[in-house]
N, C-alpha and C positions, 0 to 999 in steps of 0.2 A: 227634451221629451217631458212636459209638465205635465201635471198632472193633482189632482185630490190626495192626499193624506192625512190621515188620523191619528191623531199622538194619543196614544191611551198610558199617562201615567199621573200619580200621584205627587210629586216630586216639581214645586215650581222652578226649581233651576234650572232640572234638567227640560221640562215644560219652555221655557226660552229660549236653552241654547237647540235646541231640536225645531223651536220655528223658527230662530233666525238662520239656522244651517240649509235648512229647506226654502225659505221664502227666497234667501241669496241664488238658487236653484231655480227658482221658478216657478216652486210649488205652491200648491193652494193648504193650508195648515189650519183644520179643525181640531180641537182639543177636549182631553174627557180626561175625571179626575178619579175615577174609579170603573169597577168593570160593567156595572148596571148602566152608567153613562156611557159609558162605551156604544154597550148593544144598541141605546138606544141611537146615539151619534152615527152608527152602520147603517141603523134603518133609515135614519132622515136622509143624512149628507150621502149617502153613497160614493164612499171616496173608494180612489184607485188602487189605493194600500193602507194597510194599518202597521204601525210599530207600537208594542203591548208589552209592557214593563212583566213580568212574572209578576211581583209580591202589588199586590191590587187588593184596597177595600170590598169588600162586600162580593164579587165576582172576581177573583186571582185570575192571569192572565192567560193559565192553560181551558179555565173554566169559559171563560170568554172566547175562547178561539174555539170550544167546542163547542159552545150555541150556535157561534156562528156560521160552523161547517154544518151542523145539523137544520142549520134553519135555510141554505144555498139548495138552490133547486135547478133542473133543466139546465145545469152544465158549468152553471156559473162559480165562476173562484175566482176571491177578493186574495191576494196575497197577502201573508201576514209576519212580519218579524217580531220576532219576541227579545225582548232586551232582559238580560239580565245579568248580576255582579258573582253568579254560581258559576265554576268553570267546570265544575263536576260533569262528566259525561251523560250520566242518567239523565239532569236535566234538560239536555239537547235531545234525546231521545224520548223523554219524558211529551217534550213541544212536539215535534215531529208524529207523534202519535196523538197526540191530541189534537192534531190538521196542520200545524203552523210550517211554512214554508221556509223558515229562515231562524237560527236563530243568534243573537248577537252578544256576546258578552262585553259588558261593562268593566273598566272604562277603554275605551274605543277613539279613534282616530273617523273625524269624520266624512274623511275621503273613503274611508273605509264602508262604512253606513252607508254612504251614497252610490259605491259599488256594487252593493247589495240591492239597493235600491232598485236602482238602472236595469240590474240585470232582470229581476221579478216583475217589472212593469213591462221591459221586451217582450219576455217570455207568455206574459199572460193577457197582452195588450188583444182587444177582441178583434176580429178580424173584416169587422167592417169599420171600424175605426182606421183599421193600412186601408182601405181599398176604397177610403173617399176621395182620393184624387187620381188622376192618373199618372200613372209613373215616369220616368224620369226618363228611364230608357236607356241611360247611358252603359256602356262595352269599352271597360278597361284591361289591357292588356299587362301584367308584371313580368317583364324578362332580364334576365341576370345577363350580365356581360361575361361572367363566367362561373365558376363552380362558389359555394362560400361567399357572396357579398352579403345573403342576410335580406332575397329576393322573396324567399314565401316567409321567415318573419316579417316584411314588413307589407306582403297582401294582407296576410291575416290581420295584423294587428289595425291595420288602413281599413278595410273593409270594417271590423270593430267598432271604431270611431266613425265613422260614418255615420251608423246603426245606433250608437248607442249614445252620442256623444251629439248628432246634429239630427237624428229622427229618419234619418232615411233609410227604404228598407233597399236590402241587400242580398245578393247570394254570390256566393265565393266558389268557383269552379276549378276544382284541380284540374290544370291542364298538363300535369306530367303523368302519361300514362301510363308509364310503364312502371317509373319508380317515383310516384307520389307520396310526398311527406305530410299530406294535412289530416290524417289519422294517426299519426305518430305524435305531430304538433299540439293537436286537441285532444289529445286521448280517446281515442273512438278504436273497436274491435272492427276484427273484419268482416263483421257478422250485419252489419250498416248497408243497406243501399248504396249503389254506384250509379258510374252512368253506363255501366255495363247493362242494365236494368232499364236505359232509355233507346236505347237502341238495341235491342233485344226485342220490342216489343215493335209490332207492326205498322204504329206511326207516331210522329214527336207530336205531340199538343198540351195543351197547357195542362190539362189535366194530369196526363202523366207523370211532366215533372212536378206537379204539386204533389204528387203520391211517392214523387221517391227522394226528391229532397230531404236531409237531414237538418231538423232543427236543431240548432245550437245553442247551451245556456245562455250563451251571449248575447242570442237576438235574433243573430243571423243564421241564415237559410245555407245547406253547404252541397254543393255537389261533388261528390268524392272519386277519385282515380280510380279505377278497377283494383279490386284484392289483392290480385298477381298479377306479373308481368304477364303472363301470357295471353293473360286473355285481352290484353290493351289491341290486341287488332282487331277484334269487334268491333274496334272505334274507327270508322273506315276512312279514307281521305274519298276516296270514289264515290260514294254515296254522300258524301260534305255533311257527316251527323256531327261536327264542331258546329260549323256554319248556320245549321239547321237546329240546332240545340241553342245557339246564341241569342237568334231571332228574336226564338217563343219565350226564351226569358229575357229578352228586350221589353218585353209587350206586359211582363209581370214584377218588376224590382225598378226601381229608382237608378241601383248603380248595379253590376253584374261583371264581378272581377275576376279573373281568370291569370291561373298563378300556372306560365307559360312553361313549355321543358325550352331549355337554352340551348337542344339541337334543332334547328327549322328545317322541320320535313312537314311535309303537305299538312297537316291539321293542324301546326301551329302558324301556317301562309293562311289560312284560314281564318283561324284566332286575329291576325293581326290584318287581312282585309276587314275583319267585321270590327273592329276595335275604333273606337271612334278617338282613343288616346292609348298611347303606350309607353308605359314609362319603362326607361331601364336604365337596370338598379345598376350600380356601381361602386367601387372604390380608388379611389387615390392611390394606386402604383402603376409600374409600368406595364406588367401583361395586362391590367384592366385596361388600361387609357389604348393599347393598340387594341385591345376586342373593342372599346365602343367605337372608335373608327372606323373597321371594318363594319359593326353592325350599321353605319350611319349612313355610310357608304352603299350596303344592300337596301337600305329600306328604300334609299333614293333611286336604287335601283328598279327597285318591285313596284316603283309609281307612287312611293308614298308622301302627301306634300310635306314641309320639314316641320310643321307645328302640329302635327300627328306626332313627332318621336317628342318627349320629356324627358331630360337625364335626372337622374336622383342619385345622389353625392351620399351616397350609406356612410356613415362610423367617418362625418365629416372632420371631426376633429379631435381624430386617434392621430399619432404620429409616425407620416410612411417618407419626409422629407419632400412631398410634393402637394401644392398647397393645391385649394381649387382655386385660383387666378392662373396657378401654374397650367392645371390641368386642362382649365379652357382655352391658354393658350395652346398649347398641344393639339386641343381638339377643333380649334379656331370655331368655335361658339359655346355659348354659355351653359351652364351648369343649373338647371330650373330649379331644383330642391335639392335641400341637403340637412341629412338626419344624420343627429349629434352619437358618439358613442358608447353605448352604456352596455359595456358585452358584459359583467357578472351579471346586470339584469335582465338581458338576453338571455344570457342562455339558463339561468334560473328559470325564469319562465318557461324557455324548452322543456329543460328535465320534468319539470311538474306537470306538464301538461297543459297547464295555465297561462294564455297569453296576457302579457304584461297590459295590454290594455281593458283586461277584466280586474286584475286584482290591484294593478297599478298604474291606474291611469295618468295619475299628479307625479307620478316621477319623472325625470328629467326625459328619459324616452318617449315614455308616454304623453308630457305635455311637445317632445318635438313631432312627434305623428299627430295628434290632433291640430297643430299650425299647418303640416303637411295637406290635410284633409280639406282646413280652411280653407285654403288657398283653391284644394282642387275643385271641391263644392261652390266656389264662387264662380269658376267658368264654365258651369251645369245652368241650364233654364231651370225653372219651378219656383216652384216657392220659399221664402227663404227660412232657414232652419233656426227655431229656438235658441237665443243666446243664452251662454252658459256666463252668468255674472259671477260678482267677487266672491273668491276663497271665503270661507266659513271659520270659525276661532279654534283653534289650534288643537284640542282636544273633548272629547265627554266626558266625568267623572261617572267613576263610581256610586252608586249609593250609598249611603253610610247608614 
């Protein structure tokens, strides 16, 4: 996702290491050595973001972030990180108040800065910039072979990287109705739009889901499970509002991934006629390896051809005493993907809210989902997505 940036600091180190971290990136790196420079560098270059050191000549970096919110008209917001070596809370709140969107303390890790990044450019990316091409279209389907393989961590974090990691846009469909975890996963209240809200309402079109869709830090677009179980039969199989919900976000995202419930009752025969891929998740023991037989077994049944199913090999090389060579012999064909085990970063990410492919993308998980994604993004049409080139120097210093 590249993009214009403006380094606003005084400091020629950190002035290098901040354009070689970014250019490795892909980004386009104009530079200002003080905060007058700065303003004027906003005006000329019109970059996609700024990072603005606090301690700045002649215009300090809270000073500069407040012209430039006051000088923004008709709707427009330039993202802005502020860097600084203060760990002191006031001055995060200090920024935050003075417009700045972000702020960073020194010294930093620059996969760090880059998540920051990433995430500010999704978020604030204008919206006819998504909508100059047409979308992708694609209807992914995620179903677990059985309870615990680690089936909606790896939609959400999949859908993520997608978004944020290759440009493409996205919306993530909770398809467990009745007991949906993607508001528990992302920290979101129950007070959030559903799709209880799309069928509710007199007819599905695009406009609607664009009004109830939940935007997510991350990027992505989210359509959420109903609040309570009860009211998930509003989600009717008779009326096909999966089916008819899938379409019209066919017609509006690139990729439209849908994190299935792992009892197949009619809306989720739906989910996976309309699914142009479905992968299911999996693990290495024995009651998994008999559930994906029997699912392999039904899809063949339900008329599905066999390069519609992908299996995904979750928490590959945790130790259950059954390899994946074992496994596809068992299943007599192969095993498409296979994501490596990192469950303290797993479920960290859980408890916080925080999916590991926001705060941690470069960890070992996170770089096996983005190889995951590669792969699936290369047997999608379109265009092809922004390479993400070589790792950046090891760390930022401090100011002194």
């Amino acid at each position: 996702m590249p993009g214009r940036i403006l380094v606003v600091d005084d400091d020629p180190n950190i002035q290098r290491l901040l354009t070689y971290t970014l250019r490795q990136e892909g980004y386009e790196v104009s530079l200002a050595a003080d905060g007058e420079e700065g303003l004027t560098r906003w005006e000329v270059d019109h970059p996609d973001l700024l990072l603005v050191d606090v301690l700045l000549p002649k215009l300090d970096g809270f000073g500069l972030t407040g012209r430039i919110r006051a000088a923004q008209i008709g709707g427009a917001h330039v993202p802005i990180i502020l860097l600084t070596a203060d760990t002191d809370p006031a001055q995060k709140v200090k920024g935050l108040r003075a417009g700045a969107d972000d702020l960073q303390v020194k010294p930093f890790h620059p996969a760090e800065l880059l998540a920051r990044i990433k995430a500010l450019l999704a978020r604030f990316t204008p919206r006819e910039q998504l909508v100059g091409r047409p979308p992708l279209g694609r209807v992914q389907a995620y179903y677990g072979a059985k309870g615990g393989v680690g089936t909606t961590t790896l939609s959400i974090n999949a859908a993520i990287a997608l978004h944020r990691e290759l440009g493409r846009r996205v919306v993530l469909v909770d398809g467990n109705l009745q007991f949906g975890d993607h508001r528990v996963f992302l920290d979101l209240g129950l007070d959030r739009k559903s799709i209880v809200d799309v069928v509710s309402a007199s007819s599905i079109d695009q406009e609607l889901l664009r009004s109830v869709v939940v935007k997510h830090d991350s990027g992505i677009d989210l359509l959420l499970a109903p609040p309570s179980p009860e009211t998930a039969d509003l989600v009717s199989a008779e009326a096909h509002h999966m089916a008819r919900i899938l379409s019209t976000l066919r017609d509006l995202y690139d990729y439209v991934i849908v994190d299935i419930d792992k009892r197949l009752d009619d809306n989720s025969l739906d989910v996976i006629t309309a699914a142009d891929t479905i992968f299911v998740v999996m693990t290495a023991d024995l009651s998994c390896l008999k559930n994906v037989r029997l699912i392999i077994e039904t899809m063949a049944n339900l008329g599905l051809p066999p390069d519609k199913v992908e299996l995904v090999l979750n928490r590959s090389n945790a130790f259950t005493g059954i390899t994946a060579r074992t496994a596809e012999g068992a299943l007599r064909r192969k095993i498409d993907h296979q994501i490596v085990n990192e469950y303290r970063g797993a479920i960290s990410a859980l408890n916080s809210g925080h999916p590991f492919m926001v705060d941690k993308p470069d960890s070992l998980l996170g770089r096996a989902v983005l190889e995951f994604v590669r792969v699936v993004d290369k047997s999608s049409p379109g265009p092809a997505p922004a390479p993400r080139l070589a790792p950046a120097p090891a760390g930022i210093p401090a100011r002194t």
